[in-house]
N, CA, C and O of each residue as an XYZ file, in Angstrom:
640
protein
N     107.487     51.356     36.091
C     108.345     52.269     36.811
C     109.379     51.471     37.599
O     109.194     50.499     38.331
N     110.630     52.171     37.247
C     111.842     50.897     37.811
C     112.608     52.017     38.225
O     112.580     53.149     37.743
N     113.500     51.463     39.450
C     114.502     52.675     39.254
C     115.860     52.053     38.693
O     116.081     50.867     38.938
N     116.933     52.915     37.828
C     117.870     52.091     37.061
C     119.203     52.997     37.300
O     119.027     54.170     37.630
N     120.241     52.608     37.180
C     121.388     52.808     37.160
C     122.120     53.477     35.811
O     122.794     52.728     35.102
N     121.983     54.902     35.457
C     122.178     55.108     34.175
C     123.903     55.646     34.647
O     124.862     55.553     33.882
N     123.938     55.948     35.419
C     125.383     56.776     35.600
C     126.518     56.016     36.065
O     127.665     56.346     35.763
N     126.291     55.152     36.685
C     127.804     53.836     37.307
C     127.556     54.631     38.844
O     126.675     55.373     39.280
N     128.671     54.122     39.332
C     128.563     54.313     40.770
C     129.684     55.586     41.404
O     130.660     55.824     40.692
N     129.574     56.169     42.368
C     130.958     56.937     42.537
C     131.464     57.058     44.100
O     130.923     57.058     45.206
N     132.502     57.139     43.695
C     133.214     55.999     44.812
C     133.987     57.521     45.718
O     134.540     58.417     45.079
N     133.870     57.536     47.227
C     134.251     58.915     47.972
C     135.548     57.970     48.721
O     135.818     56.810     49.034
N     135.919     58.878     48.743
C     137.229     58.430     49.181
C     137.753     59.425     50.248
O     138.230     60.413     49.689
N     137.826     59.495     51.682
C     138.312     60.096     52.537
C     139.459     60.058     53.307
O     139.625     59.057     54.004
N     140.409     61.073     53.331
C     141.921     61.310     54.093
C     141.737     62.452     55.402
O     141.096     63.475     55.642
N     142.518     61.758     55.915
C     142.673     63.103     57.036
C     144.563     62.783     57.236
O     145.214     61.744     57.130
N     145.008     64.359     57.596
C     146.465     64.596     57.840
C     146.921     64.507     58.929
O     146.181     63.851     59.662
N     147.935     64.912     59.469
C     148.112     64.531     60.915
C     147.157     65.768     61.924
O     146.419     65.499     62.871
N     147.449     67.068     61.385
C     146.646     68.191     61.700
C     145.069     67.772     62.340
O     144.487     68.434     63.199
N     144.452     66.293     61.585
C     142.839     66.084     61.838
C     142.160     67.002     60.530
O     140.932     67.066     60.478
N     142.811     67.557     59.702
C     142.268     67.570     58.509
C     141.504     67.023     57.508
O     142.469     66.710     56.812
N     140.523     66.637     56.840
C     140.136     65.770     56.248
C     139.767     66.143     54.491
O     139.400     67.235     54.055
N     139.935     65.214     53.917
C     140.104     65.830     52.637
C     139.409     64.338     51.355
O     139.912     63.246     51.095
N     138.185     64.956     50.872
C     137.801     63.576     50.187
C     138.127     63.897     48.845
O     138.100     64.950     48.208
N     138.616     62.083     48.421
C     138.642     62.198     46.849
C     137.073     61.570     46.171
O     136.219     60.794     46.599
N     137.206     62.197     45.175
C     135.748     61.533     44.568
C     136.459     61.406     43.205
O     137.302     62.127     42.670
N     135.566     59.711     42.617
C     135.979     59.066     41.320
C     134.663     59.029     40.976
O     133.835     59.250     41.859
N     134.280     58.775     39.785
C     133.286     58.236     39.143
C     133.538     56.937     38.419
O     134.558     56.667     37.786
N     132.568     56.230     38.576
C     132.914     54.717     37.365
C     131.524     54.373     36.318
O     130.312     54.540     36.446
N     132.222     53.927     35.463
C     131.282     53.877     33.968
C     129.884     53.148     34.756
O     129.770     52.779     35.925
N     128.944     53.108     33.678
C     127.682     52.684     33.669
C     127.773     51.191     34.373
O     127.360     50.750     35.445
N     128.586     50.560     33.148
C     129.117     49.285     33.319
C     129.183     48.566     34.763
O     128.767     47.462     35.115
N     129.843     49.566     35.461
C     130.234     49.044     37.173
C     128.423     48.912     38.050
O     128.205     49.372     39.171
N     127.675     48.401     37.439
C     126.730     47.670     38.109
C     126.171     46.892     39.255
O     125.046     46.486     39.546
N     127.402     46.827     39.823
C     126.770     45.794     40.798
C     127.778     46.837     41.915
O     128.641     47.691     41.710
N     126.886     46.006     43.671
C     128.369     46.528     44.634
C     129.556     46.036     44.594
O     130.581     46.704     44.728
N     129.483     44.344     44.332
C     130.729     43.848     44.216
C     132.319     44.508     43.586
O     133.443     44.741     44.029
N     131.386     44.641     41.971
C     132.304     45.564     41.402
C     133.247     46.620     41.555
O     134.446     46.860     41.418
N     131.612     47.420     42.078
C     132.586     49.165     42.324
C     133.298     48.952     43.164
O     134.266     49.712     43.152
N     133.287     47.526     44.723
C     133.633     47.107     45.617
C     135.515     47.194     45.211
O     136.367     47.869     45.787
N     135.637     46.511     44.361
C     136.203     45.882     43.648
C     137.503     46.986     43.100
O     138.628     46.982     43.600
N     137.173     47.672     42.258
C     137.282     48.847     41.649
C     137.731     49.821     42.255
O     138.716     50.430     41.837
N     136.829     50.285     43.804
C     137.111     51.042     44.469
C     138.519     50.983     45.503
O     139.015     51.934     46.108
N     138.978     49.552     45.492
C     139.735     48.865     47.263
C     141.092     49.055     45.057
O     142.048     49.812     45.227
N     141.072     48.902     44.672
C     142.130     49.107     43.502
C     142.356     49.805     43.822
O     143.451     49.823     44.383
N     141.284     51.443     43.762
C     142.226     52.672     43.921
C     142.520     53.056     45.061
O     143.529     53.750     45.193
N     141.921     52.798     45.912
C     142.509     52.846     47.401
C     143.382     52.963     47.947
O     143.844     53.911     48.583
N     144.117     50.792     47.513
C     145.201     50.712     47.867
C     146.615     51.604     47.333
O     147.783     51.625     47.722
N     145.708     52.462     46.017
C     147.064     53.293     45.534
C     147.318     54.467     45.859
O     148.369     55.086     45.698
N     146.481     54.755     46.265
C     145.898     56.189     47.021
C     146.861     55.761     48.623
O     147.837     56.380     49.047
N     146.505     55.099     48.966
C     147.354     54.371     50.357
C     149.012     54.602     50.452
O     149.613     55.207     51.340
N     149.677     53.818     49.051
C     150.850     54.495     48.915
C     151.175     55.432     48.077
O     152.160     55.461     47.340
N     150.481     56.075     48.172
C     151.251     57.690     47.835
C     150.989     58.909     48.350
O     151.401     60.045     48.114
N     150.000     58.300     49.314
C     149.564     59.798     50.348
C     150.611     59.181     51.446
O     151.069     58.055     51.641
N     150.783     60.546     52.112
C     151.090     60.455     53.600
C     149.596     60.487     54.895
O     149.346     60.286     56.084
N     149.173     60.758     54.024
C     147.527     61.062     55.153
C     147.074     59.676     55.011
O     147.336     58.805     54.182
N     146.134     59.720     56.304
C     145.418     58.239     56.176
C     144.133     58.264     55.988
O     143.284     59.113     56.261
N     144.066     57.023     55.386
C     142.310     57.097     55.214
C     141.571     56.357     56.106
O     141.809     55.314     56.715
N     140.358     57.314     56.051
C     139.670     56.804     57.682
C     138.475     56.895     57.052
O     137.595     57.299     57.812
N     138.047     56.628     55.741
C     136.968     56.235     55.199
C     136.963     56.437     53.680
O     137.683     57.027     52.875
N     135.470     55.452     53.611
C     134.852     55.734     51.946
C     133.629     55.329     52.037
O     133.122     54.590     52.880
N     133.037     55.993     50.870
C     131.581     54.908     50.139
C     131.357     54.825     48.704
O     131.755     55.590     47.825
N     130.712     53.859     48.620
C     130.370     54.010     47.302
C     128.617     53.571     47.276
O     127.903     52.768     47.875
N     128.405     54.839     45.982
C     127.101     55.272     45.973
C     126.608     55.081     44.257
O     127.320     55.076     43.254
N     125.516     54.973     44.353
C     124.717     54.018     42.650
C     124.013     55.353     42.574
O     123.306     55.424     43.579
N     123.905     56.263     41.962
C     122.514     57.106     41.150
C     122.119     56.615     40.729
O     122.595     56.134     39.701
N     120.428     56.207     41.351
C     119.651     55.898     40.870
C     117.986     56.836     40.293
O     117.093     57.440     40.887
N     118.217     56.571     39.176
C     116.554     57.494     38.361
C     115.346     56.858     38.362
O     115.128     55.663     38.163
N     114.599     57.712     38.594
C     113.169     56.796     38.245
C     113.149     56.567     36.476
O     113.210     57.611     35.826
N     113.092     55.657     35.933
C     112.882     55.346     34.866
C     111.757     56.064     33.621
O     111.852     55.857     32.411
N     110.866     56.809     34.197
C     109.379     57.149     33.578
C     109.221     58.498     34.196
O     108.289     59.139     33.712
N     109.895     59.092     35.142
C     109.878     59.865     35.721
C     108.850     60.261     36.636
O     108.974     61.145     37.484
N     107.418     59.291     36.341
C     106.353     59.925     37.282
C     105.290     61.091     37.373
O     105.810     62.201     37.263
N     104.499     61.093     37.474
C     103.715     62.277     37.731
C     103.405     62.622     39.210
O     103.258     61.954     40.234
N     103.358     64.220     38.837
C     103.159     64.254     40.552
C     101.676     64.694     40.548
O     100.930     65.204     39.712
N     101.504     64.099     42.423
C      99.647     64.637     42.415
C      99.857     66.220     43.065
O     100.689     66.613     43.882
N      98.904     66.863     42.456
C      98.547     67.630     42.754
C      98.656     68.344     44.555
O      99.077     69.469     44.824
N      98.067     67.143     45.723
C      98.077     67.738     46.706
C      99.588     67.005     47.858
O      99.700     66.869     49.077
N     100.519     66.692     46.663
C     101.798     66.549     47.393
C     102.678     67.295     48.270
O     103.464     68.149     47.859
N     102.543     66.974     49.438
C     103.677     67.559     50.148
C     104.772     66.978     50.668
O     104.607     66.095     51.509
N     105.791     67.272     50.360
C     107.018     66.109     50.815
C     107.340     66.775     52.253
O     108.040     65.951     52.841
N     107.096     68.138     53.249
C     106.914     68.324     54.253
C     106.200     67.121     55.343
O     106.726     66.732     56.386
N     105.115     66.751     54.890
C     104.367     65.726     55.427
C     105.081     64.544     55.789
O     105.412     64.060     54.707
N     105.524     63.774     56.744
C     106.220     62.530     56.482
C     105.195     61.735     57.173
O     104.431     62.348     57.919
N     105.022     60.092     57.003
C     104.755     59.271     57.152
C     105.998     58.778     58.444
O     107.061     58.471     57.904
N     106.030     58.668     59.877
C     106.881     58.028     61.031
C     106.851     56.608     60.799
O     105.761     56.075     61.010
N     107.606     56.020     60.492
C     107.233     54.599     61.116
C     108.711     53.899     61.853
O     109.695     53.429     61.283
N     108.499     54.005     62.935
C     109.664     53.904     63.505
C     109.833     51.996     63.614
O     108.789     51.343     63.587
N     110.727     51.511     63.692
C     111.127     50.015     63.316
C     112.107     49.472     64.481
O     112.716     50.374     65.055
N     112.320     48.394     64.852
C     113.120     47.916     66.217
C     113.545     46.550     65.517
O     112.905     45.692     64.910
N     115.500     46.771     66.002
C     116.280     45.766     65.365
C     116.356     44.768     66.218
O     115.579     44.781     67.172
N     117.379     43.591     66.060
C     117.249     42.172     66.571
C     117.749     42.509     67.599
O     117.050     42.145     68.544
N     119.200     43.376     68.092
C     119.379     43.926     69.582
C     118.435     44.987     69.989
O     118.883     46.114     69.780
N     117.498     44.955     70.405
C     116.276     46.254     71.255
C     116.657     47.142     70.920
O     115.917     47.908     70.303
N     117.706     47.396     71.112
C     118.459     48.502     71.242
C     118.768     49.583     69.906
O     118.914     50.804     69.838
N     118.782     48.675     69.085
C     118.838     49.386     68.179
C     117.731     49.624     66.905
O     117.137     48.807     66.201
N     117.724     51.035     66.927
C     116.250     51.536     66.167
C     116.513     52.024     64.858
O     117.584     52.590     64.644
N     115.423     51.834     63.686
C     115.772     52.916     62.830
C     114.208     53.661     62.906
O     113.335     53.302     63.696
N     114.026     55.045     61.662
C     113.047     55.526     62.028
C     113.014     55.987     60.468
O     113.864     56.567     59.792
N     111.456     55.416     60.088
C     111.731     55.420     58.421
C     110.892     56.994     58.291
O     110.049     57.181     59.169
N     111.070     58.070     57.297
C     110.128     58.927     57.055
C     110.030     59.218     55.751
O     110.961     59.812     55.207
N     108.836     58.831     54.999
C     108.221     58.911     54.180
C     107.511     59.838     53.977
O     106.544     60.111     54.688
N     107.928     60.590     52.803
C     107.437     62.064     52.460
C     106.567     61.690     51.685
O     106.645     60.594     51.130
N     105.249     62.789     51.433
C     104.240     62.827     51.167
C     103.246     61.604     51.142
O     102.830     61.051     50.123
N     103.002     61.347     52.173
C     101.981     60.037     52.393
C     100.864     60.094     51.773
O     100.647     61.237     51.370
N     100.051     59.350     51.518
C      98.585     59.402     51.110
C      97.801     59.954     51.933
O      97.878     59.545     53.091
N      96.839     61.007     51.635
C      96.228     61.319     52.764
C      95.076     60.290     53.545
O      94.519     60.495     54.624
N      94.864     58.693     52.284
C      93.593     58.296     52.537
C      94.521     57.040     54.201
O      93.945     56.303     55.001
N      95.826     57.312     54.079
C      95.742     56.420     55.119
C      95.651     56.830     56.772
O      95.652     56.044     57.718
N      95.563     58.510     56.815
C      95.791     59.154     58.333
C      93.584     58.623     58.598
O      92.553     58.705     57.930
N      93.828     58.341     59.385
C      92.814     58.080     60.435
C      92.151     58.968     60.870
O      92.789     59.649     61.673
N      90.581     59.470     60.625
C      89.784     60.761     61.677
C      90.069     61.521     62.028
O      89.961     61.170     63.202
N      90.499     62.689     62.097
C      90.778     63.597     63.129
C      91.947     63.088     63.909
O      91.674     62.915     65.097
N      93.304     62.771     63.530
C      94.046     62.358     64.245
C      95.315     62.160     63.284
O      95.042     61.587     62.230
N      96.418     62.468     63.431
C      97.539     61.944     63.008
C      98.398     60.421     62.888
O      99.399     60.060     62.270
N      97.501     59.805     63.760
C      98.136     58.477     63.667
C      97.928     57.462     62.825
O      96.734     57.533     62.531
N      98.524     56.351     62.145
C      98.024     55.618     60.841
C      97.854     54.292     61.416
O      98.749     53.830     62.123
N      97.056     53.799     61.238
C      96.560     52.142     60.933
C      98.011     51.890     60.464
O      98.535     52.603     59.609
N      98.820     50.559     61.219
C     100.014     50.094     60.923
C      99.589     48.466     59.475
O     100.262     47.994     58.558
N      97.996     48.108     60.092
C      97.223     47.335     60.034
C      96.754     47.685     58.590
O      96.121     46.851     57.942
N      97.027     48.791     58.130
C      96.562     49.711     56.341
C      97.265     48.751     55.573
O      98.481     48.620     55.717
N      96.446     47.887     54.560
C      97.660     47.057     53.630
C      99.014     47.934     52.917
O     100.114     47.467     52.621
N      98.682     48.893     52.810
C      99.789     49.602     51.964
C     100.702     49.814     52.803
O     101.850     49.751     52.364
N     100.516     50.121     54.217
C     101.417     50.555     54.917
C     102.199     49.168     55.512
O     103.429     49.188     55.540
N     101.691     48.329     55.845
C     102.074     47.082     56.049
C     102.822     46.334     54.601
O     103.472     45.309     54.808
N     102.754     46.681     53.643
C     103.310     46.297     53.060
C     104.933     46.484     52.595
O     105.860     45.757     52.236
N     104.587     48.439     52.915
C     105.830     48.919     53.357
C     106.797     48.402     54.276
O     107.992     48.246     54.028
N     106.147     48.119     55.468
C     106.963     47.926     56.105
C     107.133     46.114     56.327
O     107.528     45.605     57.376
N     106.904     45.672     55.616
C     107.465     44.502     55.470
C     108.720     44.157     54.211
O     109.475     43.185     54.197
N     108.646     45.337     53.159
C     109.893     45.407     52.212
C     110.846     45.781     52.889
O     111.981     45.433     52.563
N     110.605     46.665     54.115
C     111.555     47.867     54.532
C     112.301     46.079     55.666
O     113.333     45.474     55.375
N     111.608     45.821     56.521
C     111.866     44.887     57.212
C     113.009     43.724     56.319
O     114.049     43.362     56.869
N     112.721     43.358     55.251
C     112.830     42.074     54.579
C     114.231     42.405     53.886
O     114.893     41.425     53.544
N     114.809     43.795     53.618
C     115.613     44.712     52.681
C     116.298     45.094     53.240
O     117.466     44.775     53.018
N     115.875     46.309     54.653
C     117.008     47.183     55.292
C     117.353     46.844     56.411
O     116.839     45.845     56.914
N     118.483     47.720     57.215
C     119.198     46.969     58.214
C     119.377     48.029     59.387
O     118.876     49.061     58.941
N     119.648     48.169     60.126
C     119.748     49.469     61.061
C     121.026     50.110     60.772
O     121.883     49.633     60.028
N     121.121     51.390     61.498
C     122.873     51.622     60.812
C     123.775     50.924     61.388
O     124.954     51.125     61.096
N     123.504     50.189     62.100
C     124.543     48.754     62.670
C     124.976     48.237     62.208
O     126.180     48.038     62.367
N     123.911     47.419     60.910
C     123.810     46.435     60.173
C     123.233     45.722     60.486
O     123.065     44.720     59.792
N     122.461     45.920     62.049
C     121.857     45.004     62.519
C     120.134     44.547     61.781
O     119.329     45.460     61.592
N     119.852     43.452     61.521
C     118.512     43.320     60.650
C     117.685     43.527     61.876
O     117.913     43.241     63.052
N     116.158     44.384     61.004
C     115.260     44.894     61.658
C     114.239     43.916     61.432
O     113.998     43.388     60.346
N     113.262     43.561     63.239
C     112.471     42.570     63.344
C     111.226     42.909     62.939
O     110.590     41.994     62.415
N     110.381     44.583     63.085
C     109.408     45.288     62.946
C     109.134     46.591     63.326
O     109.902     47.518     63.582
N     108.138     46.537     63.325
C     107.680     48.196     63.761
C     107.311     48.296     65.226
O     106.429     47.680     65.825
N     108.166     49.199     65.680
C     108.344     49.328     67.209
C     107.539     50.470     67.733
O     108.266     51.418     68.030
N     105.795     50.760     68.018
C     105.672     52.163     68.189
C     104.842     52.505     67.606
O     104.511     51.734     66.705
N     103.990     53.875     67.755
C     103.331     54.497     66.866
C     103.752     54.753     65.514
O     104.864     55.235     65.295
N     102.774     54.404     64.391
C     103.291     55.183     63.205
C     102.296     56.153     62.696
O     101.101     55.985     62.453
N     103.072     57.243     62.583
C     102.369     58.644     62.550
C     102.660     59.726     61.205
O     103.773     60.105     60.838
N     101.624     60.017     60.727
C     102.032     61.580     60.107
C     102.686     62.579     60.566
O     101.994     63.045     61.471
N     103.368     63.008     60.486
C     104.247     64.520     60.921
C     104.394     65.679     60.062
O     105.092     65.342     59.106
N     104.065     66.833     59.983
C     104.369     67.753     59.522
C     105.403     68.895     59.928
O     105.452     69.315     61.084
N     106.354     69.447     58.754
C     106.621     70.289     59.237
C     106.911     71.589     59.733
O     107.844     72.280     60.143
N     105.328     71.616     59.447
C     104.784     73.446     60.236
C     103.789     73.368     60.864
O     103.228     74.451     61.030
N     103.030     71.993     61.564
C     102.591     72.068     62.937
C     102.879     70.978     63.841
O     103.381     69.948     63.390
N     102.619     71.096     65.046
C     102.909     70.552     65.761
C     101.845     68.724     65.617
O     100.880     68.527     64.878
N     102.649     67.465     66.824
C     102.024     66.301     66.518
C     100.389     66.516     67.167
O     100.019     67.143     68.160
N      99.697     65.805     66.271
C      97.994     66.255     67.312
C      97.715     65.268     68.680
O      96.720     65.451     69.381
């Protein structure tokens, strides 16, 4: 099970007028455009042409990969993607947090009578050492660990 890039990437492209209007273009790019560099690449092309020939300015973009699960997966039976897994994470300035939630957790990792998870669970620790090693806060700032309780949450009752 991989996840893969069957569609290329597609690239948003945002204007606003003098009004504070805002108005996005959206492109698509072949399979081919694989990497970020590329669409990087690809995308700052049409940009800059988009640049001279609008009068509006652009005050943003992104570019985004669809990605598929390859095999597609089976689902279990007592899945709920309501359920999230909390694991909240603390970046290299304190200050800045992210807060991961993971839908449908395992039920074997919630703890007794209690909502809270063993951070100490290999699976869950393992998580959060990809998540650590990979993602970044919305800063960009890189994240040092897990800052906090990490908890189950649902959402149609309250935390226990």
């Amino acid at each position: 099970m991989a996840l893969a890039n069957t569609l290329g990437a597609t690239f948003t492209l945002t204007l606003r007028d003098n009004n504070g209007k805002k108005s996005p273009m959206r492109f698509y790019f072949p399979a081919a455009v694989n990497t970020v560099a590329l669409a990087l690449t690809r995308a700052n092309a049409i940009r800059d042409t988009v640049a001279a020939l609008s009068n509006a300015v652009i005050v943003g973009g992104s570019v985004n990969f669809t990605l598929n699960e390859d095999d597609g997966g089976t689902y279990v039976p007592e899945s709920e993607v309501e359920r999230k897994l909390i694991v909240p994470f603390v970046g290299a300035n304190v200050r800045q947090r992210f807060v991961s939630e993971l839908p449908s957790p395992l039920f074997s990792i919630e703890q007794a009578l209690s909502d809270t998870v063993d951070q100490a669970n290999a699976l869950v620790a393992a998580y959060a050492a990809a998540v650590v090693a990979n993602a970044v806060t919305n800063r960009g700032e890189a994240l040092l660990n897990i800052s906090g309780e990490t908890y189950i949450d649902h959402r149609n009752r309250e935390k226990a």
